[in-house]
N, C-alpha and C positions, 0 to 999 in steps of 0.2 A: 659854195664860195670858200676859197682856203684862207686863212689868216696870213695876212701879209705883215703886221708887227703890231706890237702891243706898247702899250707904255701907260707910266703912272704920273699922272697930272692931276697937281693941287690932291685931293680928297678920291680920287677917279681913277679904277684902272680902265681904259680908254685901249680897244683891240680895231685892228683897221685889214683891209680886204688889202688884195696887191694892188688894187688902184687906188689906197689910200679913204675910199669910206667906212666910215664909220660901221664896225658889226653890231659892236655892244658894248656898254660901260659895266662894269660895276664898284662898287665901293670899294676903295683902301681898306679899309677898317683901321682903328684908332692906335694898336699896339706899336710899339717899336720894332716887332720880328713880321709885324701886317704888311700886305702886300704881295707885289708880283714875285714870282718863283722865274716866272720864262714861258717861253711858247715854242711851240712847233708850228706849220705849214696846217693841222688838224686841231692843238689842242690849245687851252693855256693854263696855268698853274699858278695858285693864289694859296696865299698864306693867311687865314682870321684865327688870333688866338694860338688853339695846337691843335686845329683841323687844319691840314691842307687839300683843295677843293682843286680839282681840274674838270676842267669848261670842255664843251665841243665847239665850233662857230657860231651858233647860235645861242652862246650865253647859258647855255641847259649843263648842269653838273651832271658829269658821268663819272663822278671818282671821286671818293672823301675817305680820305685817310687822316687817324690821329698821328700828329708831328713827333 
């Protein structure tokens, strides 16, 4: 299932399918620089701290790089 868009609501980064369900949430985290980076059709990209973490569709990290 490809990621149709991602967004961050309240506390929640919140990624949704091209018919709009729900794939996976996971946490903002607390920082000023915390949070969404962006998505692709395959990925998405999240900022905690000075790791940034890219997801597959299924919420599973494939990639953590220090910021």
């Amino acid at each position: 299932m490809a990621i149709g868009s991602a967004i961050e609501r309240g506390s929640l980064i919140q990624v949704f399918d091209e018919r709009g369900r729900t794939l996976f949430s996971k946490a903002r985290g607390s920082g000023p620089k915390d949070g969404l980076l962006g998505f692709t059709g395959s990925t998405v990209t999240a900022r905690y701290g000075s790791i940034i973490y890219t997801y597959d569709e299924r919420g599973m990290t494939i990639y953590s790089k220090a910021a």
